[in-house]
N, C-alpha and C positions, 0 to 999 in steps of 0.2 A: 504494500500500500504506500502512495503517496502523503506522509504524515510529517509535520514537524515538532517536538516537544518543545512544549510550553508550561505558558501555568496550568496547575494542577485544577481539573475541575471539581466546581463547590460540589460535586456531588459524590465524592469521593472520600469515604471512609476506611481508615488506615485501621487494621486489629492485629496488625502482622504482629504486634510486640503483647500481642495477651497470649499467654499460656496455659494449656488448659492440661496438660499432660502430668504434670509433677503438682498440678492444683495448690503454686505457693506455699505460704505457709497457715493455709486456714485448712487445709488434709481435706481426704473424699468427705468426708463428711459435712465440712464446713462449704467443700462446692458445691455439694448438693443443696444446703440450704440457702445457698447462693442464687441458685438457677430456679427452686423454689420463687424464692421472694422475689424476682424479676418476673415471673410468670403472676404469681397472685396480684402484683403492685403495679405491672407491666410499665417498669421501670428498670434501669439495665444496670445490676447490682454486679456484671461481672468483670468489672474490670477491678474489681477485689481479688479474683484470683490469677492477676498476671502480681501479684508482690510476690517477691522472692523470686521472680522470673528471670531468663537473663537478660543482660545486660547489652544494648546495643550501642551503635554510633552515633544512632539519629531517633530523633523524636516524632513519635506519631504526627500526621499535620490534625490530624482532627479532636485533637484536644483533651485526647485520653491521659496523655502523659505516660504511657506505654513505651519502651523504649522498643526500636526496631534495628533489627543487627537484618545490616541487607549488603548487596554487592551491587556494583556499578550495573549488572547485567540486570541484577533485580529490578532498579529501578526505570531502566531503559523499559521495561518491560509494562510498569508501573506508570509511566509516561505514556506508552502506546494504548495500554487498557482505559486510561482518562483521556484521551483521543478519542477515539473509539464510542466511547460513551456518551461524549458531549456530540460527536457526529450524530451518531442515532439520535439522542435524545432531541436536537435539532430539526431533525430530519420529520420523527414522529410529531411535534408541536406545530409544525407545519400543516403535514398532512392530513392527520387522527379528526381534527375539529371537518374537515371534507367530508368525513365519514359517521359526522352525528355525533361528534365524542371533545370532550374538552381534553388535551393531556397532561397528565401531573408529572414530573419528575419524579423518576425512582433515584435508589441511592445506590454506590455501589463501596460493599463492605467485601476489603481485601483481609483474608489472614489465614492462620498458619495451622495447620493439624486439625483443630477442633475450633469449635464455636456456637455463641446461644444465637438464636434468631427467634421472632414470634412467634415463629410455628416450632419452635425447641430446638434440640443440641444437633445440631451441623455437623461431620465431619468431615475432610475431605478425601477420605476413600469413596466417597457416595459421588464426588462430586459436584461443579458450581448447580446450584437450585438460585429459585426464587419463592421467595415469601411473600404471601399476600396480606400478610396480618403485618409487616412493618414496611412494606412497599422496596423491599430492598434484594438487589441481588446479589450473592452470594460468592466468591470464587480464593482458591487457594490457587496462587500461580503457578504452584509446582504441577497443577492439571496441567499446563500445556508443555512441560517435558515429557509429562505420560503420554499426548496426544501424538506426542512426536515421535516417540521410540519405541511406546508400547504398543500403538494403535497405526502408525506410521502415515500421520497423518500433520505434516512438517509444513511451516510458514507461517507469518505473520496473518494472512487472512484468513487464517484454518481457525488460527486465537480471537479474530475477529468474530467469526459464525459465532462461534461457542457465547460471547457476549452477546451476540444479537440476538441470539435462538433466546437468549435467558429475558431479554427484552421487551422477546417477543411475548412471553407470559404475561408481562407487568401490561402491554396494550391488553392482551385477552380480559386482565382483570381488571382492568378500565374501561370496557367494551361491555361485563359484564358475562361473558364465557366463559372463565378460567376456572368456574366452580362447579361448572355443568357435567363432569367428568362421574359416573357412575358405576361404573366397569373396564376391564382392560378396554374392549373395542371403544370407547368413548374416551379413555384415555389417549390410547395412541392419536385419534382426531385432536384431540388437544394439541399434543409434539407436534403431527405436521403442519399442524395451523401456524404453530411457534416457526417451526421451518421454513414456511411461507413466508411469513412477516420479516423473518431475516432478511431473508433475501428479497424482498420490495424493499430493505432498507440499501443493500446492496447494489440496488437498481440505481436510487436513487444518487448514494456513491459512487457508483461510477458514471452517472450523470454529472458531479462536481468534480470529475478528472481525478479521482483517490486509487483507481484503483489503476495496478499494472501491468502486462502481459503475464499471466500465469496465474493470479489471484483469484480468478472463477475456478480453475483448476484447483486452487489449495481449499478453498471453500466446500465444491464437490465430491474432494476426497476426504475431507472432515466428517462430513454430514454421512458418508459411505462409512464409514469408520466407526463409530458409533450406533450402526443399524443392531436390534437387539438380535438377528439372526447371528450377524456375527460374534456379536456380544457370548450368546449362548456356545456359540460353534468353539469362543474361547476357552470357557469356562467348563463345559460340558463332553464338550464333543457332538452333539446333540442339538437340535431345533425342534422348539417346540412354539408353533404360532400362536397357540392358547395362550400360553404365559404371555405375549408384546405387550408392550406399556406404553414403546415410543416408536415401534414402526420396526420394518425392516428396513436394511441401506438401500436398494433398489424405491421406497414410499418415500426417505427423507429424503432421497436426491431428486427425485421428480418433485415433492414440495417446495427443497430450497428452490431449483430452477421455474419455477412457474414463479415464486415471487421477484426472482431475479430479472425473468422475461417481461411480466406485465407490469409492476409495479405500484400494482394495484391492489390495496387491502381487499374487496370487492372477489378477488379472483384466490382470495386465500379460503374463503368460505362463511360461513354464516359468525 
């Protein structure tokens, strides 16, 4: 992608320096009743157990006072995902209100291993999600070394989908659909709707010249990477289409590409 790093956008939340792993010095116990009283008060009582956490070089921007131990790489990266972000979110404020919808900024909370969010304890073996109870998405950046070596699904606009598709939920729950999900098969409608919306933001991107020779390519092998066929074929050996949640790679790739093609929410589905 076409990007240059800038200032960091307001909608970026830093958790990379809370630690949820050695849970400070308040023990499981005290994390629990931690994560408790953030849930009964709905008020975010966890940045009590990054004490005793380590020590980094640099200080959260978002006001935790969390310290973050990061590397030049990390934050190049960190710069690209607040790109990224402000582009979409741009992009959707534009167009969302054409389609009967006002839209709200969501937020994007980076961090490390584990994490509380409205809808409860995050980790990032599950992967970035999105929460509709704090309007926020979700991502450990060490997802997109996984994307890269373990799923082999490498470039900066493969790291891009993955933000968008997460996005794309927060328009759904702004739209009013992101809760209509009742079953797998209603599920996976969910995902490729999300896959859709991606890529009508990608459209859009690459209508403002962001995007490069090979970027729709990193995007489609993202979205193929990630199909729960292959997921299972990993973990298994075995396909089983009853279990989908988010589609097969052949369903996301025809998703992203229909929003990439037309550009139009309209053509992502109801």
């Amino acid at each position: 992608m076409r990007w240059i790093p800038g200032s960091r956008s307001q909608n970026l939340e830093d958790r990379r320096g809370q630690r949820f792993g050695g849970y400070g010095r308040l023990g499981l116990g005290g994390a629990v009743i931690v994560v408790i009283l953030s849930l009964v008060f709905g008020r975010d009582f966890t940045g009590l157990l990054s004490e005793g956490g380590e020590v980094g070089s640099q200080s959260a921007p978002d006001g935790s006072g969390a310290p973050v131990q990061s590397t030049p790489e990390e934050e190049r990266l960190v710069d690209f995902v607040s790109f990224v972000l402000d582009s979409a979110q741009a992009t959707w404020a534009r167009i969302l209100p054409q389609e009967g919808a006002r839209y709200r900024e969501a937020k994007l909370v980076l961090f490390r291993d584990a994490v509380q969010s409205a809808c409860g304890f995050g980790q990032a073996a599950s992967g970035p999600f999105y929460c509709s109870g704090d309007e926020k998405v979700y991502i450990d950046l060490g997802f997109f070394e996984e994307l890269k070596t373990r799923f082999g699904a490498p470039g900066d606009f493969a790291q891009a989908y993955v933000l968008a598709h997460e996005l794309g939920h927060h328009v759904q729950n702004l739209r009013g659909t992101l809760g209509m999900a009742r079953d797998n098969r209603q599920s996976v409608q969910i995902e490729l709707q999300a896959d859709c919306l991606a890529g009508v933001w990608g459209h859009h991107a690459s209508r403002q010249n962001l995007l490069e020779p090979g970027d729709v390519e990193e995007g489609i092998s993202a979205a193929a990477a990630i199909g729960d066929d292959r997921a299972q074929r990993m973990s298994t050996g075995r396909v089983n289409p009853e279990n989908f949640t988010h589609g097969s790679s052949a369903q996301r790739v025809a998703s992203f590409r229909r929003g990439l093609t037309s550009g139009r929410v309209a053509d992502c589905g109801p």
